[in-house]
N, C-alpha and C positions, 0 to 999 in steps of 0.2 A: 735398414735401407728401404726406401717407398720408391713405389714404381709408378707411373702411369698406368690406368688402365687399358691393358694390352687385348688384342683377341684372343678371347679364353675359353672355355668352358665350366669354369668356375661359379659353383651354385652356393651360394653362401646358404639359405634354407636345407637345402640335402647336407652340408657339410653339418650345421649343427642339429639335424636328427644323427649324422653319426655321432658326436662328440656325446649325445646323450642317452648312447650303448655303450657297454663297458665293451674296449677294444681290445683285441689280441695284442700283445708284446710283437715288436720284431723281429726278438729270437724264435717264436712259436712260427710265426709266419715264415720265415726263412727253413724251419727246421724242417716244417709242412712242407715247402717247395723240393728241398733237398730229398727227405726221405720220400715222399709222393711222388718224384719226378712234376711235378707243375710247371707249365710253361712260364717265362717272363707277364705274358699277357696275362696269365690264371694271379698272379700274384699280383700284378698291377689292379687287378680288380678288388683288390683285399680291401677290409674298411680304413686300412692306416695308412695306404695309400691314395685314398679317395676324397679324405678330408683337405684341407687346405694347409694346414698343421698350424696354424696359427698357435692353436694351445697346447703345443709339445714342446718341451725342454730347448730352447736355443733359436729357436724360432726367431728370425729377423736380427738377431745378435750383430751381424757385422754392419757392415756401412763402405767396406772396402775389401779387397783379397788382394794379397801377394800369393800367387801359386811359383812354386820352384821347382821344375819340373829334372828331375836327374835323369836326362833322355840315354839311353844304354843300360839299363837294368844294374842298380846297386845290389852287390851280395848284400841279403838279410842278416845273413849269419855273420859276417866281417863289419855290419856296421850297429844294426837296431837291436838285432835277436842273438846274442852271442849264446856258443852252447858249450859251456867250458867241461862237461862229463860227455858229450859224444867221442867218438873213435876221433885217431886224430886227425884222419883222410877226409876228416868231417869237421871239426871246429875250426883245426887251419892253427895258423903262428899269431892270432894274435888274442889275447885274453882279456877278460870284461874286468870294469872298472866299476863302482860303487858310482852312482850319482848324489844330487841333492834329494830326493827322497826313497826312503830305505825300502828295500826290496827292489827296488829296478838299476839294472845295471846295462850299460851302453859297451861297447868295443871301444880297449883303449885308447885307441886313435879320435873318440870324440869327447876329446877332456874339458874343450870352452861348451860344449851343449849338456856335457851331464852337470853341470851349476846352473843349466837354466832347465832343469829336466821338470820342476815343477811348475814349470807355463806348457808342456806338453802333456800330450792323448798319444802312447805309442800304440799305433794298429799292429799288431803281430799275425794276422789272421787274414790278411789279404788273399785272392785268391782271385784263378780265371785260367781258360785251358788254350791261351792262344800264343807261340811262344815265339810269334814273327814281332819285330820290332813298329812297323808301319803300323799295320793294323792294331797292335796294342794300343801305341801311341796314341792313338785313335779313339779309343774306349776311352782313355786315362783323362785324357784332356775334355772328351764332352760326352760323358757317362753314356754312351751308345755303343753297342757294333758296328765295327768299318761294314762300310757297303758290302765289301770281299775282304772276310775276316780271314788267317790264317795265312795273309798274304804281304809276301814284304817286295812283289812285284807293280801292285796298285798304288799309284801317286793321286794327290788332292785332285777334288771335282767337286763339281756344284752339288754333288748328293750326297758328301759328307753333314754329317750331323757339324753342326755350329760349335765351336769353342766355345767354352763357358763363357767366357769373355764377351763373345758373341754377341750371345743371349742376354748378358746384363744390359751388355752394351744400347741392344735391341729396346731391351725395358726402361732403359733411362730417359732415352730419347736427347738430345744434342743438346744442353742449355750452357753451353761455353765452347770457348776456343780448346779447352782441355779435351785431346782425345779419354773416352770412358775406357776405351780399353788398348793399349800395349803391352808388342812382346820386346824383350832383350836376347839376345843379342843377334839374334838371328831365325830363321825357322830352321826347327829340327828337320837335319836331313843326316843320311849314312849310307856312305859311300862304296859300303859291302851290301846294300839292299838296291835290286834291281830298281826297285819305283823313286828311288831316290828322297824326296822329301816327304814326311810324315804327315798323313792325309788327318783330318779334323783340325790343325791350325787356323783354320782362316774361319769367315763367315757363312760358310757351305751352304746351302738350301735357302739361310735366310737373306743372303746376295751380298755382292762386294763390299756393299757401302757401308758393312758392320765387321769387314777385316779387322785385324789390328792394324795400330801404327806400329810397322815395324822399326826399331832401331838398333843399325849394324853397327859392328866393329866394337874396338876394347877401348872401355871406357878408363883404364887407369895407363893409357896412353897419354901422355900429355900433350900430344898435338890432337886427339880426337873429338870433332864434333860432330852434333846433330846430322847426318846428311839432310833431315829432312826438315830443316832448320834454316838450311845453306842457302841465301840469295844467288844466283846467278851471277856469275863479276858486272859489274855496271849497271845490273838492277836493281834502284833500289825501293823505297817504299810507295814514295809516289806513284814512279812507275808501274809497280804492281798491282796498283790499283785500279790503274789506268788499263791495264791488261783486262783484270776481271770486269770493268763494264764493258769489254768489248765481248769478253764471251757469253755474260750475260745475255748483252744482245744477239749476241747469234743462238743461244741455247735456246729464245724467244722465239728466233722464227724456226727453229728444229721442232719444236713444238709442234706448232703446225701444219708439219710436214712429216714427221716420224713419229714412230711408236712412242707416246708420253713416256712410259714406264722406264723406258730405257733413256732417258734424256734425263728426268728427276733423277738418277741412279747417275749419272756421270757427274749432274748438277751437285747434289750432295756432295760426291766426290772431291769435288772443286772446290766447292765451299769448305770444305773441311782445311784443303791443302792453303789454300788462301787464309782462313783464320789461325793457323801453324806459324805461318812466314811472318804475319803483320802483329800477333799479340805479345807484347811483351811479357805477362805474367808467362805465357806458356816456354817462350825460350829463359826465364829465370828458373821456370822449376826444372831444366833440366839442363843446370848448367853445375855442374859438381865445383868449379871453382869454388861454390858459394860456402862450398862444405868445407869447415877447417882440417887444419893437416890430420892432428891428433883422430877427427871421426873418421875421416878416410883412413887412417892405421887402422883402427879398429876393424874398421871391414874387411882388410886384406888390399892389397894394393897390388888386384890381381885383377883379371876380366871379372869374375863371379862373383868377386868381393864388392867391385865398383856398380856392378850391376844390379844387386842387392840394394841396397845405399841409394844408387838412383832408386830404383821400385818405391824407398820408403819417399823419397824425396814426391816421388808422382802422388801416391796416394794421399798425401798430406797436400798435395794441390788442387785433389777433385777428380784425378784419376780413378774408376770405380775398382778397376781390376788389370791387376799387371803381372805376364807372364815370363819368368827367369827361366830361359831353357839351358843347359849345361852348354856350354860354351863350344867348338871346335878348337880341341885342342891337338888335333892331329894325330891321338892315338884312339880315335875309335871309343871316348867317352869313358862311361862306367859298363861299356861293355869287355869286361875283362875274360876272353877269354883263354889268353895266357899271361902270364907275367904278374896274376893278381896281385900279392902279397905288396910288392916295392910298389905299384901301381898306386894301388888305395892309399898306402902308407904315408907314400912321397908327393903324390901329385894332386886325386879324388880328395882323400878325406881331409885334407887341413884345410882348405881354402872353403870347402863346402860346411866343417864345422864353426870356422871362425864367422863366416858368414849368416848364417843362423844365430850362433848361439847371439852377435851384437844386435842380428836384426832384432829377437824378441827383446833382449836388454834394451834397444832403442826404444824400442815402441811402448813400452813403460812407464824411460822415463817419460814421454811424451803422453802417456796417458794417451795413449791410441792403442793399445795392445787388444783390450777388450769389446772394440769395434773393428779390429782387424783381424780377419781370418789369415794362418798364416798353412800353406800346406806346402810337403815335403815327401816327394814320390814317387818311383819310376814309375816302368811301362811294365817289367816282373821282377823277379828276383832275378836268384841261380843258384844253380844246383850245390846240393848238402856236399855231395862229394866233388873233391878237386881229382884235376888230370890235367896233366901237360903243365901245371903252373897255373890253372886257373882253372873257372867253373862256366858251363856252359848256360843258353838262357832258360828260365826255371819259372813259369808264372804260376806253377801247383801252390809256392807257399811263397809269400814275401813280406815287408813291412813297408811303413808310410809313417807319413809324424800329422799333426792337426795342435794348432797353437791359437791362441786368442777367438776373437767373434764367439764369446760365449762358452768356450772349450773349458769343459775343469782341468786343471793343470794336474801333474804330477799323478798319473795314472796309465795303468798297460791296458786295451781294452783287446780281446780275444788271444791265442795262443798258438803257437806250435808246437806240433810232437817234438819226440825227443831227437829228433836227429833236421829239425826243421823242414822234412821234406811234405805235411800236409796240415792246415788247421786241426787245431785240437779241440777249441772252443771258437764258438760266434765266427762263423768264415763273413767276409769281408766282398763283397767283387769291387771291379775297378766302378761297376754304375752305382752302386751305392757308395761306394766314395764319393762322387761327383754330387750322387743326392744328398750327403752331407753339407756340403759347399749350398749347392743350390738353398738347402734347406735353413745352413746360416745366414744367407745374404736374401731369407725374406721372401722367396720365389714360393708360390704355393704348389700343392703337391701336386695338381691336378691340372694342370696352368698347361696348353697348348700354343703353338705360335703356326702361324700357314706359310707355305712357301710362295714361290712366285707364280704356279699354279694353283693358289687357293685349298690346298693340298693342307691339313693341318696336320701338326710332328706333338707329340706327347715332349713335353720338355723333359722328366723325372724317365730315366732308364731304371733308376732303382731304388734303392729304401734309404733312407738317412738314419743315420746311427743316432740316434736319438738320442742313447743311454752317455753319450760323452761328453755330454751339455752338462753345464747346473742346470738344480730346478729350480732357481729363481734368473 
C-alpha cells in the first residue's frame, strides 16, 4: 500500500545512517525494556523503532486489512492455546485437535481453521495489564492507551487515539465514492460497562471526517439493507442532487462567515454521504445478493458469517480497511463469564471458525490472501482457572491469529507457561500488535499525524513483530 505524503517527521537520510548499523533484534529490545523497566518513550527511541522499516521482513506486504475484532475477550486456553497436561480446573472440557501443520494444535471446536492453520502466525504471547473492557478495547484497536486506561466507566471523545482504520484512512486520502475504511456491524459497546461504548472506534484526535462508515444490522437477514445506502421514499437521484448544490451553496457562504475548519469538516462529511447514495459501484459492492448461495453457505448464514463475506466483498472494491466487531448477540459476547463451555461450543466458536477458516480459503483462491492482512483478536484473554462455569477477564496471557499481507503461514510465534497464566517466550502487547498491522500495510515507523491543534501524535504505540514476515 502507497500513501501520500502525509505530515511526518520522517527523515529518509537519518533513517539510512540507521539501516547502515547493525541493529538490535526486537526480542533484545523488548527484553531490555522488560528487564530494565524502560519507559514506552525509552524504547520508542531504539534504532529499530526510528527507522522507517522499509527494509524489514513484511514491510508494505498488504494493500488491504480485514481486522475481526472478538470484542469480550475469547479464552486462550478454549480456543488458540489449548493445554491438554494442566490441572483440569485449568484446561477445561474441551481437548486439542492436530491441525494442517505438525506440532500445532488448535481447540476442538476449530476444525474448518485447523486446515487452513498453514496460512496463519498463531501469537500465543499476547500480553497487557489492563482487564477493563473499554479501555482495552482501546489499545486493541489503535495500538495506544485509552486516555483513562483501567477504566470501563470512560466512553469515546475527541482524544482517543484514531482507529487504525483511521489512520489508513487519513493516509489515503478520498480518491472514490468507496469509503477507505468500515466497520460491521456495529460499534462495540457493553452493557455491563458503565461508559457504554468502546472508546478508539472512531476518528478521535484526527476528527470526524475519518470515522468509519458504520454499517448496522444482520446482514444474513433477507430483508436487510444498507441504512446508509437507503434513499429517503420520494427522493430520488435527481433530486439529490439537486439538494447538494444547494448546500454547496450555503457551505459557500458559511465560509465566510464561520470558522473554515469546521465547515470543510461537515463539507467532506456531505460529500462523502452524497457519493454513498448516487454511486452505483459503491451500492454493488455491498450488496450480498451478488454473492451466490453456495459462497454465502460457506461463510455461515449467520450475522458474523455475512459480515465476513461482505469485509471480503469491500476489500476487493477498494475498501482499504474493514472492521468485523462480534456482533450483539444478547449474551454478553465472548465475555464468558459463566456458562463458558456450551457458550463457545454452541454459539462463539462455530460461526467464528467457519467464518475465518472460508475467509483465508477465499482470499486464495482469489489470489488476494497475500495482499491482505487478515487479524483475529480480543481485547484479553481469561483466566487459566474456571469458577462458577466460566473464567474471568485475564489480559496477563492471551492469543490473537495474523494471516496473509506477507505473514509466513503455519507457524506459533511466542509462548505460554504451562498453565497459560503468563508469556514464556517473546511477550506480545496489544501496541505492538497494532505495529504489526501498521507495519504490514506500509505506514513507516516513525510517521507522526497532528491534530486539530497542530498538536502531533506518534502513530507506532509499539514494535512490529518483524520475525512473522518472510524474508522475501
Amino acid at each position: 500500500m502507497s500513501f501520500p505524503n502525509p505530515q511526518t517527521s520522517f527523515n529518509s537520510n537519518a533513517c539510512a545512517e540507521f539501516r547502515s548499523v547493525a541493529q538490535p533484534s526486537r526480542r533484545s529490545v523488548l527484553q531490555a525494556g522488560l528487564i530494565g523497566g524502560l519507559s514506552l518513550p525509552t524504547l520508542m527511541s531504539s534504532p529499530l523503532s526510528a527507522e522507517s522499516g522499509a527494509s524489514l521482513p513484511g514491510f508494505g506486504k498488504a494493500k488491504r486489512c480485514i481486522f475481526l475484532f472478538m470484542w469480550g475477550g475469547p479464552s486462550h486456553i478454549d480456543t488458540l492455546d489449548p493445554k491438554p497436561n494442566a490441572p483440569a480446573e485449568v484446561r477445561g472440557e474441551f481437548a486439542p485437535i492436530d491441525t494442517n501443520v505438525p506440532g500445532i494444535q488448535l481447540s476442538e471446536h476449530f476444525q474448518m481453521t485447523a486446515r487452513q492453520c498453514d496460512k496463519l502466525a498463531v501469537i500465543r504471547s499476547l500480553t497487557h495489564s489492563d482487564p477493563s473492557h473499554l479501555a482495552s478495547g482501546h489499545c486493541t484497536l489503535t495500538g495506544h492507551i485509552a486516555p483513562v486506561p483501567n477504566s470501563d466507566a470512560e466512553p469515546p471523545s475527541d482524544r482517543d487515539t484514531p482507529h487504525i482504520g483511521s489512520v489508513v484512512s487519513r493516509l489515503n486520502g478520498q480518491t472514490s465514492a468507496m469509503p477507505n475504511f468500515v466497520t460491521l456491524p456495529w460499534k462495540a459497546y457493553h452493557p455491563a460497562a458503565p461508559g457504554g461504548q468502546a472508546p478508539g472506534q472512531t476518528g478521535g484526535w484526527l476528527g470526524r471526517q475519518y470515522d468509519p462508515l458504520l454499517i448496522t444490522g444482520n446482514p444474513a437477514d433477507p430483508n436487510w439493507k444498507v441504512p446508509a445506502l437507503n434513499l429517503i421514499d420520494g427522493v430520488d437521484t435527481q433530486r439529490l442532487n439537486h439538494r447538494r448544490g444547494l448546500l454547496e451553496s450555503i457551505d459557500r457562504q458559511r465560509i465566510a462567515l464561520d470558522d473554515y475548519a469546521d465547515v470543510r469538516s461537515v463539507s467532506r462529511q456531505q460529500e462523502r454521504a452524497f457519493g454513498l447514495l448516487t454511486s452505483p459501484e459503491v451500492r454493488q459492492a455491498f450488496d450480498l445478493v451478488q454473492e451466490p448461495d453456495d459462497v454465502r453457505e460457506r461463510y455461515g448464514q449467520n450475522t458474523h458469517g455475512q459480515c465476513v463475506l461482505l469485509a471480503r466483498r469491500l476489500i476487493e472494491s477498494g475498501v482499504s480497511l474493514v472492521s468485523v466487531n462480534w456482533h450483539n448477540d444478547g449474551q454478553n459476547f465472548w465475555d464468558t463469564h459463566g456458562n463458558n463451555f456450551p457458550r463457545l461450543k454452541n454459539d462463539l466458536i462455530p460461526p467464528a471458525d467457519r467464518a475465518l477458516a472460508t475467509l483465508l480459503a477465499d482470499l486464495e483462491e482469489r489470489g488476494l490472501l497475500d495482499e491482505t492482512l487478515v487479524c483475529w483478536v480480543g481485547e484479553f484473554g481469561r483466566t487459566p482457572q474456571i469458577g462458577n462455569g466460566g473464567r474471568q477477564h485475564y489480559p496477563q496471557c492471551y492469543s490473537g491469529l495474523l494471516a496473509g499481507g506477507g505473514i509466513a503461514g503455519g507457524q506459533i510465534y511466542g509462548a505460554s507457561d504451562k498453565q497459560g497464566t503468563q508469556p514464556a517466550s517473546n511477550p506480545v502487547s496489544p501496541q505492538d500488535y497494532a505495529a504489526t498491522v501498521y507495519h504490514s500495510l506500509g505506514v513507516p515507523h516513525d510517521l507522526t499525524l497532528k491534530d486539530s491543534t497542530n498538536r502531533p501524535h506518534r502513530v507506532y504505540g509499539g514494535l512490529p513483530v518483524t520475525d512473522i514476515f518472510r524474508a522475501s
